[in-house]
C-alpha positions, 0 to 999 in steps of 0.5 A, a space after each residue: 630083641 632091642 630096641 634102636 634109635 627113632 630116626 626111622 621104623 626102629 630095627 630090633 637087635 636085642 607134654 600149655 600153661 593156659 593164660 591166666 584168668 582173672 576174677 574179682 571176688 565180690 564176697 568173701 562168703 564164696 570164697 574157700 578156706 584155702 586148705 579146702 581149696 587146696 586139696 580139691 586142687 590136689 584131688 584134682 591133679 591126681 585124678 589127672 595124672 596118669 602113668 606109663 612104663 615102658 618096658 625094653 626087649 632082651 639086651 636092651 635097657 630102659 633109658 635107651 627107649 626114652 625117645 619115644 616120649 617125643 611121639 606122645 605129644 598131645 596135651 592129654 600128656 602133659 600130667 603123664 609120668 614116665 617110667 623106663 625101667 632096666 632089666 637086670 643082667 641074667 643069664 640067658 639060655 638063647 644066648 648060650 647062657 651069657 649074661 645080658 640084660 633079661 627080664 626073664 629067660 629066652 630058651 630060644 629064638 626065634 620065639 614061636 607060639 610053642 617055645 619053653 616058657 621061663 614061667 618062674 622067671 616071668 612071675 618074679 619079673 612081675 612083682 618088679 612091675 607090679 611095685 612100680 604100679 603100686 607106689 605110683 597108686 599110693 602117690 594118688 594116680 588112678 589105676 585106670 590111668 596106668 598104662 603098661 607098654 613093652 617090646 618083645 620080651 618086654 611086650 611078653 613082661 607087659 602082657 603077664 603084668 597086666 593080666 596079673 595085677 589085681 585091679 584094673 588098669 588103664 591098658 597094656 599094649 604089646 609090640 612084638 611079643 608072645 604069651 609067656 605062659 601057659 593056661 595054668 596061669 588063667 587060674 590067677 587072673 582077677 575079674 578086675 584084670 580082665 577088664 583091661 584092655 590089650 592092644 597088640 601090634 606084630 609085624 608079619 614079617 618077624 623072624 626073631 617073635 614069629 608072628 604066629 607067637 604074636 597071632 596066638 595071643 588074641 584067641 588066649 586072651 578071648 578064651 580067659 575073658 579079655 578084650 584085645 586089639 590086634 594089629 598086623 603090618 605086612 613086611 614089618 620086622 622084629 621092629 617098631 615103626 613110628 605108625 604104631 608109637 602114633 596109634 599107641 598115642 592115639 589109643 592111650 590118649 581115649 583111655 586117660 582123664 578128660 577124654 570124650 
C-alpha cells in the first residue's frame, strides 16, 4: 500500500518573478508609511499561501512521495507549502503484526467496504494531522487554502482528518482509500466540515482496496452532508497514474487564491 517512483502509473507495494515595474511618486502624500505598507504586503502573502500535506499508504514514508510536487506545475503553485509526513512504525495486524511504518492498523487486505476499523488508532493519527493544519493556520494561511491528499491507508487518514477538523478546509482528496470508520463517528463532524469538498479516485481493478471500499465512500459522504467527487478508472490498480496527480492539479488549482 505504497507508493512507487513517478516514471510511469506509480505501482503500489505498501512553482516567475514577474519583471519589475517601476513608477515615480509624484507626492510624497500617496506615499504609505512603510510599516503600513509592509503589513498589507504580509497580509497579502498569507491570504496567498496556500498548504497541502500529503500523506503515504501502509510501509511507505513521506519523503518517498516528494516527487509528485513535480506534477503541480501551474503558477497558482508558487505560494504552495508542502508537507510530507511519515507514519510512525506500528505493529500491524495484516502484516502478522510486524512492525512497519502505519498510521493506524490494517486488519486485513484486502481492504473492503466490511473490514474491521482501528477507529481508536484512526482518531490518534488525526490529532497528528490536525496539528499540521493548525501551526500552518496560526503562521497566516487560510484554511480553505489547506488541501488534505493521501493514498490508501493515507486517503483513509485524509478522509477522516478532513472530515474532522473543525473548520472548513480548502479539499481532501483520496487515492485508493476507504471510510475508516463507522457511522458512530458522523456525530463529531461539524457543519464547518461539511462544506469541504471530497475529491475521490479508485481504480476498478484494485485488489489490495477494493474498489467496492473505494464505491462505498460517496453514499457515506452523501448521507452526513458532504459534497464528493468520485473518479473510477477501468483496469487501474492499488496505484496512482500520472492522469490523476494532473486532475488533483487541476481540482486544487480552482479551489486556491486568484482563481476564477
Amino acid at each position: 500500500m505504497k507508493v512507487a517512483p513517478f516514471a510511469k502509473p506509480i505501482t503500489a507495494l505498501a512553482i516567475t518573478l514577474s519583471s519589475t515595474i517601476g513608477f515615480v511618486l509624484l507626492s510624497r502624500s500617496h506615499q504609505q508609511p512603510s510599516s503600513l505598507k509592509s503589513k498589507t504586503h504580509a497580509h497579502s502573502m498569507a491570504n496567498n499561501r496556500s498548504f497541502i500535506v500529503w500523506l503515504h499508504g501502509l510501509g511507505d514514508s513521506g519523503p518517498a512521495n516528494e516527487p509528485i510536487k513535480s506534477f503541480f506545475t501551474s503558477p497558482e503553485f508558487k505560494n504552495t507549502t508542502w508537507s510530507f509526513p511519515s507514519a510512525p512504525s506500528n505493529s500491524v495486524t495484516c502484516n502478522n503484526g510486524a512492525v512497519m511504518p502505519s498510521w493506524f492498523d490494517i486488519h486485513e487486505i484486502p481492504v473492503t467496504a466490511n473490514s474491521p476499523r482501528d477507529e481508536s488508532g484512526v482518531l490518534k493519527a488525526v490529532q497528528t494531522v490536525h496539528a499540521m493544519i493548525d501551526k500552518e493556520i496560526a503562521a497566516g494561511t487560510d484554511p480553505n487554502n489547506v488541501f488534505v491528499c493521501g493514498f490508501s491507508q493515507g486517503g483513509a487518514l485524509t478522509l477522516a482528518s478532513v472530515l474532522l477538523y473543525p473548520k472548513t478546509l480548502g479539499g481532501g482528496a483520496v487515492f485508493s482509500g476507504f471510510v475508516p470508520f463507522s457511522s458512530s463517528i458522523v456525530e463529531k463532524i461539524s457543519p464547518n466540515a461539511k462544506r469541504t469538498p471530497i475529491l475521490w479516485f479508485h481504480g476498478m481493478a484494485d485488489t489490495t482496496v477494493l474498489f467496492e471500499a473505494g464505491q462505498a465512500g460517496p453514499p457515506f459522504l452523501l448521507d452526513v452532508g458532504v459534497s464528493c467527487e468520485f473518479k473510477a478508472y477501468p483496469g487501474l490498480d492499488h496505484s496512482i497514474s500520472n492522469e490523476e496527480l494532473r486532475y488533483l492539479e487541476s481540482w486544487i488549482k480552482t479551489r486556491m487564491p486568484g482563481s476564477s
